[in-house]
C-alpha positions in Angstrom: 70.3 -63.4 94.8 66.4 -63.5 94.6 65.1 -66.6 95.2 62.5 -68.7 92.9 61.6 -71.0 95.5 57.7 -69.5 96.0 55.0 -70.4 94.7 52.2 -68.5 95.2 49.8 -71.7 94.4 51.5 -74.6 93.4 50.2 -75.4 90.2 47.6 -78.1 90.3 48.3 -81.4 88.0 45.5 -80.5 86.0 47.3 -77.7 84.5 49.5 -80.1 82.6 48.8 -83.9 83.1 45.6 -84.0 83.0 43.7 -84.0 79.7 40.6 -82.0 78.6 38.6 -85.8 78.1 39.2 -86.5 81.6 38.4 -82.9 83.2 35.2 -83.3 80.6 34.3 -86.6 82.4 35.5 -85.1 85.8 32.6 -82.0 85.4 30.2 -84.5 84.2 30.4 -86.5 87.4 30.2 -83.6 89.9 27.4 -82.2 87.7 25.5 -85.4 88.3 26.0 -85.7 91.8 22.6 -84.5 93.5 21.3 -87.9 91.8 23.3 -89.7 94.7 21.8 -87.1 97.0 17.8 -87.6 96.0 18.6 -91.1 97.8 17.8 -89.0 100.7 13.8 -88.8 101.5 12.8 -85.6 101.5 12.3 -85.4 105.2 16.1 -86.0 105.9 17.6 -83.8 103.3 15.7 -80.9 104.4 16.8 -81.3 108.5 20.6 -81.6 107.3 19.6 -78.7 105.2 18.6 -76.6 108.8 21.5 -77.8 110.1 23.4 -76.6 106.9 21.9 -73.0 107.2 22.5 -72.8 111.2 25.9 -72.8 110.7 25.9 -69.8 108.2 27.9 -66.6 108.2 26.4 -63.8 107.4 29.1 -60.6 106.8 30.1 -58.7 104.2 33.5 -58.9 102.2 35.6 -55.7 102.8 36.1 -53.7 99.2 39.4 -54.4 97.4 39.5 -50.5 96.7 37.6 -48.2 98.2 38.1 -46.9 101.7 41.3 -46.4 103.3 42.8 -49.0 104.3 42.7 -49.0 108.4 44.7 -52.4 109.0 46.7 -54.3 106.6 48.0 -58.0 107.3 51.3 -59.4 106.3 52.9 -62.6 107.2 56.6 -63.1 107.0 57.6 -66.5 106.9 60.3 -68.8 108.6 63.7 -68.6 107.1 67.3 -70.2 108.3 71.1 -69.9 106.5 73.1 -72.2 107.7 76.2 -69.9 106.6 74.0 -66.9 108.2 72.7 -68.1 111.3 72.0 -64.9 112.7 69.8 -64.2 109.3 66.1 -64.2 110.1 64.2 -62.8 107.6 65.2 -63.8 104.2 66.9 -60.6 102.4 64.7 -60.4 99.8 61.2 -61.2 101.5 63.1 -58.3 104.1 63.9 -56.1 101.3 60.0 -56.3 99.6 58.2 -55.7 103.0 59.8 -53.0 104.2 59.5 -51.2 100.9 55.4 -52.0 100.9 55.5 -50.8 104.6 57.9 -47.8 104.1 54.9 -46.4 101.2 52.2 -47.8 103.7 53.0 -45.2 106.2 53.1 -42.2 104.2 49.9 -42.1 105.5 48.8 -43.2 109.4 46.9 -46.7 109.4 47.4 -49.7 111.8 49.4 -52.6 110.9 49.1 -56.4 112.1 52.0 -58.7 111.1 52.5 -62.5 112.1 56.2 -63.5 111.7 58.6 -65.9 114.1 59.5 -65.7 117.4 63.2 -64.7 117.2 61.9 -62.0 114.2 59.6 -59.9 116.4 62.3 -57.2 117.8 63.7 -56.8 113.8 60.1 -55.8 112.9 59.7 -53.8 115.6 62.8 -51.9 114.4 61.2 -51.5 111.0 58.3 -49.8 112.4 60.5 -48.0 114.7 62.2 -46.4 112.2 59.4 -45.4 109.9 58.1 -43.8 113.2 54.8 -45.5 113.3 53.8 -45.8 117.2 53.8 -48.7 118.6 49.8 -48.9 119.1 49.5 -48.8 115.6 51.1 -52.6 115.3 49.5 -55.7 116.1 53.3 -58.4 116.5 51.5 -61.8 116.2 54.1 -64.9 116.8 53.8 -68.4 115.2 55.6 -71.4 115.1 54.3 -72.7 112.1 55.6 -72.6 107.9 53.9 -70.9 106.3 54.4 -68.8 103.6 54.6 -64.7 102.4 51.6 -65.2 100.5 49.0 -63.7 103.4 46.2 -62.8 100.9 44.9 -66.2 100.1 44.2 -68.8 102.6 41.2 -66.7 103.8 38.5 -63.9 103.4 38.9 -60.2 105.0 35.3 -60.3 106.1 33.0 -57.7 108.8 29.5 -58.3 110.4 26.9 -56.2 111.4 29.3 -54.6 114.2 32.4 -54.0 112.2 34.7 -56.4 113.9 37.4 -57.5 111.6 36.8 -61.1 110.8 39.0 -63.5 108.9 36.7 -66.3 107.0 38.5 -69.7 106.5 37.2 -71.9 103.4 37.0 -75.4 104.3 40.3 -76.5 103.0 44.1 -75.3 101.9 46.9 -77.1 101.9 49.6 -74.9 101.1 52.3 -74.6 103.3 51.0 -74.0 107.2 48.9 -71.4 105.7 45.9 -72.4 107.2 47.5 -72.0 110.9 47.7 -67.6 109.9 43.9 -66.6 111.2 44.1 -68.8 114.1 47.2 -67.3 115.6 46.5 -64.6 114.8 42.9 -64.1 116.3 44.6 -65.9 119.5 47.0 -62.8 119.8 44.5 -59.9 118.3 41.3 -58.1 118.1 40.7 -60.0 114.9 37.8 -62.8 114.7 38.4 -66.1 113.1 35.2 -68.3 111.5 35.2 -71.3 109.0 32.6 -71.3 106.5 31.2 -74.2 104.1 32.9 -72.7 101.2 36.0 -73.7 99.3 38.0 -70.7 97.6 41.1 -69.0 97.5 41.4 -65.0 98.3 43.1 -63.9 95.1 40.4 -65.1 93.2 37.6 -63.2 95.0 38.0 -59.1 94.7 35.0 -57.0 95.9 34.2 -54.0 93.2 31.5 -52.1 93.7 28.2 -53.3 94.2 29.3 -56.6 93.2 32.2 -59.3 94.2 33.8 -61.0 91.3 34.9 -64.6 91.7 36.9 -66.7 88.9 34.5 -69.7 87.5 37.2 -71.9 88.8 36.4 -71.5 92.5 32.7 -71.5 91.7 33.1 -75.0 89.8 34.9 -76.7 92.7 32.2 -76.5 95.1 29.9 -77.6 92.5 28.5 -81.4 93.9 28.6 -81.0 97.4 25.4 -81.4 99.1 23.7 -78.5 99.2 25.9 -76.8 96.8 24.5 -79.3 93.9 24.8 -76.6 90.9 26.0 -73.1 90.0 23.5 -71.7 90.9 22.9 -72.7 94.7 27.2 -72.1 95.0 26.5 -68.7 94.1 23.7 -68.5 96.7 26.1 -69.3 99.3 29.1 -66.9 98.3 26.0 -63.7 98.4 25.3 -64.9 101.4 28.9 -64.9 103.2 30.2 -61.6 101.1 27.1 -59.9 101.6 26.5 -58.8 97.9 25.7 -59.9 94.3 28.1 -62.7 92.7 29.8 -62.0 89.2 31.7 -65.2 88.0 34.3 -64.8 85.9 35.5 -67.2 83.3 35.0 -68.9 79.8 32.0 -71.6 79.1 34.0 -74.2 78.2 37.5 -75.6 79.8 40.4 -74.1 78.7 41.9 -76.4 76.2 45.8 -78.1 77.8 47.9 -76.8 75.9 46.8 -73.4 76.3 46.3 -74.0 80.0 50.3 -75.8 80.2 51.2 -72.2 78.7 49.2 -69.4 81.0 49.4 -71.3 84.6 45.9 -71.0 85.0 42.9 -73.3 85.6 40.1 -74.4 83.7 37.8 -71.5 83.0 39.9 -68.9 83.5 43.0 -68.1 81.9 45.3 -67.5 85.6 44.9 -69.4 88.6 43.7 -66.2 90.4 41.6 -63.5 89.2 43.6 -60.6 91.3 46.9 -61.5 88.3 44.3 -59.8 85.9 41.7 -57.8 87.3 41.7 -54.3 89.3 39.3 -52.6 90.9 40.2 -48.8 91.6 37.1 -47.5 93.9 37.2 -44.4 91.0 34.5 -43.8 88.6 34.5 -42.9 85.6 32.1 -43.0 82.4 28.6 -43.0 82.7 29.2 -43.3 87.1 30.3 -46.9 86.6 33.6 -47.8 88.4 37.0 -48.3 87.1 38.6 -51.8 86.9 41.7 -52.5 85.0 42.0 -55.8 83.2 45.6 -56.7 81.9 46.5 -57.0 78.3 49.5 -59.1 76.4 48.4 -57.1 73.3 48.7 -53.6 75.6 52.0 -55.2 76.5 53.2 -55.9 73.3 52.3 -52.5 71.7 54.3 -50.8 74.7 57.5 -52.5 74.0 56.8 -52.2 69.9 56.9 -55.9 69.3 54.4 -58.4 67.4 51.4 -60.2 69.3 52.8 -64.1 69.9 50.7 -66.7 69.9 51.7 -67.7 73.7 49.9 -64.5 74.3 46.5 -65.7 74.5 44.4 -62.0 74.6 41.4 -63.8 73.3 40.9 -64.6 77.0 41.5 -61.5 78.4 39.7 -59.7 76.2 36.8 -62.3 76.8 36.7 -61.0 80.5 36.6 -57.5 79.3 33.7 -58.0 77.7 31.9 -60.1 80.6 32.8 -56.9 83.0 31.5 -54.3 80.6 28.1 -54.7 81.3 28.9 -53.7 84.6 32.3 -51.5 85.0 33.8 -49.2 82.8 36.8 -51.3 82.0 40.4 -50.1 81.0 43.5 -51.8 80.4 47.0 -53.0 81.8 49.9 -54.0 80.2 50.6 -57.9 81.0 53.6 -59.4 79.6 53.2 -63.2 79.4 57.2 -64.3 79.4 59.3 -67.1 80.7 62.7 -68.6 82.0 64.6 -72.0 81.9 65.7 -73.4 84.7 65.8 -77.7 84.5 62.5 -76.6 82.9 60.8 -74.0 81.0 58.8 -72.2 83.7 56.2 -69.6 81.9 54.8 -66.4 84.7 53.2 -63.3 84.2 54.9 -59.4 84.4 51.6 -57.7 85.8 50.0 -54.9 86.7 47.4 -56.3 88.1 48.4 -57.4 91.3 48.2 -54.1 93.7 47.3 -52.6 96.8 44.6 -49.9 95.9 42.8 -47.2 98.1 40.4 -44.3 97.0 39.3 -42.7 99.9 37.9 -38.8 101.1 39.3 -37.6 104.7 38.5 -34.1 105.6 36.5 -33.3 102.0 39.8 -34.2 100.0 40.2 -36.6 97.7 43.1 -39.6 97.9 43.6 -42.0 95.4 46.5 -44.2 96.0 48.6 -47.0 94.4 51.2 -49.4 95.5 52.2 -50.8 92.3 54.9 -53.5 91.6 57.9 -53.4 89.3 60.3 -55.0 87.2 63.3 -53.4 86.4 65.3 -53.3 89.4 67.0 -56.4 89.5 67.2 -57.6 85.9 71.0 -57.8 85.8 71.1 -59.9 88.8 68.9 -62.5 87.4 71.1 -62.3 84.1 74.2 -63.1 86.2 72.2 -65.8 88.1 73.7 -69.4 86.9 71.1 -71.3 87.5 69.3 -69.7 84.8 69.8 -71.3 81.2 67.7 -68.9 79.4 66.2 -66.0 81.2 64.4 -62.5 78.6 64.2 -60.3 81.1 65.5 -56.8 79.6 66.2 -53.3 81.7 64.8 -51.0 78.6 61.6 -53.0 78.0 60.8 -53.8 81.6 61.3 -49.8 82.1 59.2 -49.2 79.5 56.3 -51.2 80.9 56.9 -50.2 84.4 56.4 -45.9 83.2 53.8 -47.4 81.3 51.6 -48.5 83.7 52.1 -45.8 86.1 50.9 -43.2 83.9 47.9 -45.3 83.2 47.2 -45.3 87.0 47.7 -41.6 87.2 45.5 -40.6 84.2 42.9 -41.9 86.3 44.0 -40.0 89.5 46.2 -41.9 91.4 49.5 -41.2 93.4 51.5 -44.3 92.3 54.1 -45.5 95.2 56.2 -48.0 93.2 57.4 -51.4 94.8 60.9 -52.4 94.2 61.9 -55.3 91.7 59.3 -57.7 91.8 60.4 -60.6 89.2 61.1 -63.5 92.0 57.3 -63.2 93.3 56.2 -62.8 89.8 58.0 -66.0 88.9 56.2 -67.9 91.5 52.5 -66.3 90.1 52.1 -63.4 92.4 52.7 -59.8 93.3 52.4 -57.1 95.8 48.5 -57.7 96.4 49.5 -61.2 96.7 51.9 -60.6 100.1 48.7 -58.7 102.0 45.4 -59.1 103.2 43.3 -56.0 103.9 41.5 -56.4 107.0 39.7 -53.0 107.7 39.0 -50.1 105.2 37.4 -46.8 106.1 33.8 -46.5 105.1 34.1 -43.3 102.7 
């Protein structure tokens, strides 16, 4: 049986504890905090300030779409059965990768995995039998826990050279994550570098000429010295990804009990910006590119039912029109459900959350997809008794899962569909959630 046991952030307290009086009083503080940092003279602000800039990265993010995608990172984590001993990849985590790396090499690319010591020779079978050549796959080992989620504890990043670099934020706690781009630069070609920034990867996606980031992230560095306001955070993300900053997110906090209902943060309506945005590396009207934003109401009118209030589209159509200006914006279905389990747990069905490539080799055109579905393993989770409620349904999830591949390929895509995605989708995450792209091709 699928396992709920991930979570692909664990949702911060804020979400539901805290109130909107004392996040009001908490962004009032941080917004005030360069009054404790005029104490400073002049003199010594501006040295710590040299010393500040000296240890700047400059690089540029790789693009989220465009390019082919030249080396792809996954992590697969730690995993024992007392019943199984012999198990060492959990079935399901198994069953997901090897599907993603089974549509992966369709096409040749290279490959760079960390996983545990007694799981190296199994995923060298995997790429054995796919018949990709063994220089082709980078086999990091670890001994640490950390967890299938390999697109967010850092940035994929390049310098002026092209080496492949892997840019830490100052802090993440989940798991052992933070271990990932320091074994594997120990046991690779890949560079690893710290930076001053906090942020999360799948709330960062490069589009473009631009490199949208959700408010949230933005707002959290807000108050550290040198990063005193907005504006000089911003600064500092242009200056590590290399291009112009689009920040994504409402004005004004989410209010809680809309927040206790979408899983999200405080400006923006999911935790990570990759649930709900997608850039595609395509254009389309007027030369701007395409990005897909999801859509409850998109949702809704697929499987013929009435908008619900737990829907929330005022937000998603909010970052529609905030990416206008700038993209030519289309939409995903995104079904906002839940289950009950001890508690009511709400999670997204998206669309969102993919692996995209648009690429020319040899004066042809590829446009490809690696999309995530639903369907597959509905009846397993109706049968699964530690459910007490659970709306999962084979004709509606079908429904949305044709639904959105036909919307990729109206824009030109070959659509490789994942299998049954519901037990990362529970935890807030997805296909583009369980890779990190480290190299794309430049056209």
């Amino acid at each position: 049986m699928l396992s709920l046991t991930y979570a692909a952030l664990p949702r911060a307290t804020y979400i539901s504890d805290v109130s909107d009086e004392e996040l009001l009083k908490k962004m009032h503080d941080k917004r005030n905090a360069w009054k404790n940092y005029k104490r400073l003279s002049n003199k010594r602000y501006n040295h710590l300030f040299e010393k500040f800039k000296s240890n700047r990265i400059r690089t540029r993010i790789v693009n989220d779409a465009k390019g082919k995608i030249e080396n792809i990172l996954i992590t697969v984590p730690a995993y024992y059965n007392r019943r199984k001993p012999e198990e060492y990849i959990y079935p399901p985590d198994a069953r997901t990768l090897k599907t993603l790396l089974r549509n992966l090499s369709l096409h040749p690319r290279k490959y760079t995995v960390l996983c545990q010591i007694n799981q190296v020779e199994i995923i060298d079978s995997w790429f054995k039998d796919l018949e990709v050549p063994e220089s082709d796959c980078t086999i990091c080992s670890s001994v640490f826990n950390y967890s299938l989620w390999a697109q967010d504890a850092y940035l994929a990043l390049q310098d002026d050279t092209e080496n492949m670099i892997l840019g830490e934020g100052i802090c993440f706690t989940r798991e052992h994550d933070m271990c990932v781009a320091d074994d594997v630069s120990c046991q690779s070609d890949i560079i690893t570098k710290m930076t001053h920034l906090y942020f999360q990867g799948g709330n960062i996606l490069q589009a473009g000429e631009y490199v949208i980031i959700g408010k949230d992230y933005i707002i959290d560095n807000v108050g550290r010295i040198f990063l005193e306001d907005e504006a000089k955070v911003i600064n500092e993300f242009e200056m590590l990804l290399g291009l112009p900053v689009i920040t994504l997110g409402t004005d004004d906090i989410i209010p809680q009990n809309h927040r206790q209902l979408m899983g999200g943060g405080v400006y923006q309506p999911i935790f990570h910006i990759d649930m709900y945005v997608t850039p595609t590396g395509v254009k389309g009207k007027d030369g701007k590119e395409i990005i897909f934003i999801g859509s409850p109401s998109l949702a809704r009118e697929i499987l013929e039912q009435q908008p619900r209030d737990e829907d929330f589209d005022l937000y998603f159509d909010q970052a529609t029109f905030q990416l206008n200006h700038y993209y030519d914006v289309r939409r995903l279905p995104l079904l906002p459900t839940s289950y009950v389990a001890k508690n009511r747990k709400h999670y997204y069905l998206t669309y969102n959350n993919a692996i995209v490539e648009s690429y020319s080799e040899n004066d042809k055109a590829f446009n490809h997809v690696y999309l995530p579905t639903y369907a597959m393993d509905v009846d397993d989770f109706k049968k699964d008794q530690d459910f007490e409620e659970y709306n999962g349904d084979v004709n509606d999830y079908l429904k949305l899962d044709t639904a959105a591949k036909e919307i990729w390929e109206s824009i030109g895509f070959t659509v490789y569909q994942m299998d049954g995605l519901e037990d990362l989708a529970m935890s807030w995450g997805s296909v583009h959630c369980i890779a990190k792209t480290l190299k794309r091709s430049k056209t």
